[in-house]
N, C-alpha and C positions, 0 to 999 in steps of 0.2 A: 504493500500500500504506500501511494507516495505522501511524503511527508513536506507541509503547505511550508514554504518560505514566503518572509514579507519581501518586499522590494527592496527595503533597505538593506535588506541580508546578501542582495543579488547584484547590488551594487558594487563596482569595481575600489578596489581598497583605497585608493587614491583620493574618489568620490568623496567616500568617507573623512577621510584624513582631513580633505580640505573641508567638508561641512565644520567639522571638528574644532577646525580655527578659527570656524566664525565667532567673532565674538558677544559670549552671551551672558549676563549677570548670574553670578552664582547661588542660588537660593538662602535667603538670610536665614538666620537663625541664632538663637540668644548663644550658644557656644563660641560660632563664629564672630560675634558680638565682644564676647569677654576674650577673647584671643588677640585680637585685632585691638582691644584696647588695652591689653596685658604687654601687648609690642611695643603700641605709643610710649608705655612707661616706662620700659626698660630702655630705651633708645632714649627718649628724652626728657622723661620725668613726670610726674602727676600734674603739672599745671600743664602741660603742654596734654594732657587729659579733657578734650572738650566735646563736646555733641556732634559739634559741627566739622571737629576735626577725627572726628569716629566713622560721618556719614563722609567727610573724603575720602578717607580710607578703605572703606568700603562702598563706595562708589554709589551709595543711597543718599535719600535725603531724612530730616530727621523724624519726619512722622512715620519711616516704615521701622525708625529704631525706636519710637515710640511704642512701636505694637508690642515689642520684645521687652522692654526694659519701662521702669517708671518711671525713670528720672535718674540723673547726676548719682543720688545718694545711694542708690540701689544695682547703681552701673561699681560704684567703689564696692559694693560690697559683695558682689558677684567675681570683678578680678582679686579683691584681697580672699575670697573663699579659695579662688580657683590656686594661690599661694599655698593657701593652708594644705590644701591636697596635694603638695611636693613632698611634706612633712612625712617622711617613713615613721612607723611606730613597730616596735621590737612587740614579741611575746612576751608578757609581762610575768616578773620574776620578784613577786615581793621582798623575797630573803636581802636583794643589793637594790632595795629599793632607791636607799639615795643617790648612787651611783645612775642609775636610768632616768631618775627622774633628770639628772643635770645631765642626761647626755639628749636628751626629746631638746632642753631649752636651747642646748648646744646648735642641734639642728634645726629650730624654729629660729634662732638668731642667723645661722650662715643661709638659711631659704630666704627667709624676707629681705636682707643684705642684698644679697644675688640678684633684687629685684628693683635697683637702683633705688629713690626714694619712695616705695610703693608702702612704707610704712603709713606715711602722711593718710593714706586712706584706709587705715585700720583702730586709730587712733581717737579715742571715746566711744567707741563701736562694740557694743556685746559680740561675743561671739553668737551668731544666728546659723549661719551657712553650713549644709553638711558636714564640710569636713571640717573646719573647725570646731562643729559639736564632734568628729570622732578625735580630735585631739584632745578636746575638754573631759571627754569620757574616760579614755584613755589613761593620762592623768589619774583622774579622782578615782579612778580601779586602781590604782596601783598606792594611790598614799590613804584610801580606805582603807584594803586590804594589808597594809603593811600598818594599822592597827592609828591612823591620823583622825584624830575627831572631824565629824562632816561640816563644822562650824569653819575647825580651823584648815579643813582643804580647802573648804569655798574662798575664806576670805583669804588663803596661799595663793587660789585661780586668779584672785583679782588685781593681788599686787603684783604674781608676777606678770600680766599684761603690763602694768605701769612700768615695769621696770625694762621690761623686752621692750615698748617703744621707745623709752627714754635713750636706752642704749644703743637700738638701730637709727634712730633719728641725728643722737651725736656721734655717730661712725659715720653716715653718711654726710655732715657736716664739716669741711676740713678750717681745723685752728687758723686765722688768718686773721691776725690783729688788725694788721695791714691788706688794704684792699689788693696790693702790687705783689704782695707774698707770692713765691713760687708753691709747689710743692713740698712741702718738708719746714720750708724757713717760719711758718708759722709756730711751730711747737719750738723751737730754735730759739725764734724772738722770743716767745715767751719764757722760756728756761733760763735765758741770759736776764732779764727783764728782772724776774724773782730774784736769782742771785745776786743782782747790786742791788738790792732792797738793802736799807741801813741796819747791821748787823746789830744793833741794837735796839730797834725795833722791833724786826722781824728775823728774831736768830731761829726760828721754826722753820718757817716758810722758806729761808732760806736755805736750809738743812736739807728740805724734801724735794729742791726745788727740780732736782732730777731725774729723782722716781716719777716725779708727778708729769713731768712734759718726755718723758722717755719715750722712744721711736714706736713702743712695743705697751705705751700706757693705754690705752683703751680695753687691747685684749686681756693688761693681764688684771683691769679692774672690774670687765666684765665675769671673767673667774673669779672673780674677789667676793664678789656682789652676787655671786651665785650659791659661793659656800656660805654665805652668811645666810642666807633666804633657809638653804635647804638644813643648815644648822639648827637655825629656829625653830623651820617645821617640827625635824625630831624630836624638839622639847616639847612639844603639847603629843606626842605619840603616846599611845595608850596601848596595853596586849595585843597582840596582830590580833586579825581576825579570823 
């Protein structure tokens, strides 16, 4: 029995090829949406984030990104979601719980980094989005079950958001006292700057004044500021569970 071909199919490949490059809009969609504005921001940062420069880029105008999205606030919260889904999470292992928990923060620090200033649009923002609730979950499974009262995970959840954008925010902000500052000469100027403070004033300040503007002080304050959080935790921990 013979079996029906359309015409299309009987069509010489060439046909094809060239129909092919006709040029035709690609069907929108809110993915394609938060993809296309998750580029904007790695390329050149959340203010460079605008409606009108979302519909050039994809080649629409803004009523059909209208259909997809409700606005501005909902557009951030869609790419800083689509972030949070970079985030690996390990099988959770209560017994070294403190150790996991600073290694997720570890990674929720170098993913949102990696995302140029893409913090700015995470920032007073509850976690809502999928996969930011499977990182919130995550989390509280593991400093519940390693015996952390539900009080004190919650109100752990919420400072360490404060403290994650605080840190991504001034990593991606470079020291530059001076507008002309190169790379590097800001933490430089400042170091120098401390140290002829009048030794009699400021014999402290002046003491620390090189741990504090050190080439390597960010990262090793954000470790600092990590063991201190997860220090604390442990003190309100109560019998696993």
């Amino acid at each position: 029995m013979a079996t029906d071909v359309t015409s299309d199919e009987l069509e010489p490949p060439w046909w094809r090829r060239h129909r092919g490059q006709a040029r035709r809009r690609p069907p929108l969609s809110r993915d394609a949406i938060v993809a296309a504005a998750l580029a904007i921001v790695d390329a050149e940062g959340v203010d460079a984030l605008t409606i009108r420069r979302l519909g050039q880029e994809l080649d629409t105008g803004s009523a059909s990104l209208y259909w997809h999205i409700a606005g501005k606030d909902q557009l951030y919260e869609l790419v800083y979601d689509r972030i949070m889904g970079e985030i690996e999470l390990p099988d959770l292992d209560p017994s070294r719980w403190e150790e996991q928990l600073k290694e997720l923060i570890r990674r929720a620090y170098r993913v949102v980094l990696a995302h140029n200033d893409a913090v700015r649009m995470g920032i007073g923002r509850p976690p809502a989005g999928p996969n930011a609730l499977r990182v919130v979950e995550w989390m509280l499974a593991l400093t519940r079950s390693a015996g952390v009262p539900d009080g004190a995970a919650a109100s752990f959840g919420n400072i360490l958001g404060r403290y994650l954008d605080a840190s991504i925010l001034e990593a991606t902000m470079a020291v530059t006292p001076h507008e002309h500052d190169e790379p590097g000469e800001g933490l430089q100027r400042m170091r120098e700057y401390w140290a002829s403070l009048p030794a009699d004033q400021f014999p402290n300040i002046r003491a620390v004044a090189d741990a504090t503007f050190d080439d390597d002080a960010l990262d090793a304050l954000f470790e600092f500021g990590l063991d201190l959080l997860v220090r604390g935790l442990a003190a309100f921990r109560e019998a696993p569970r």
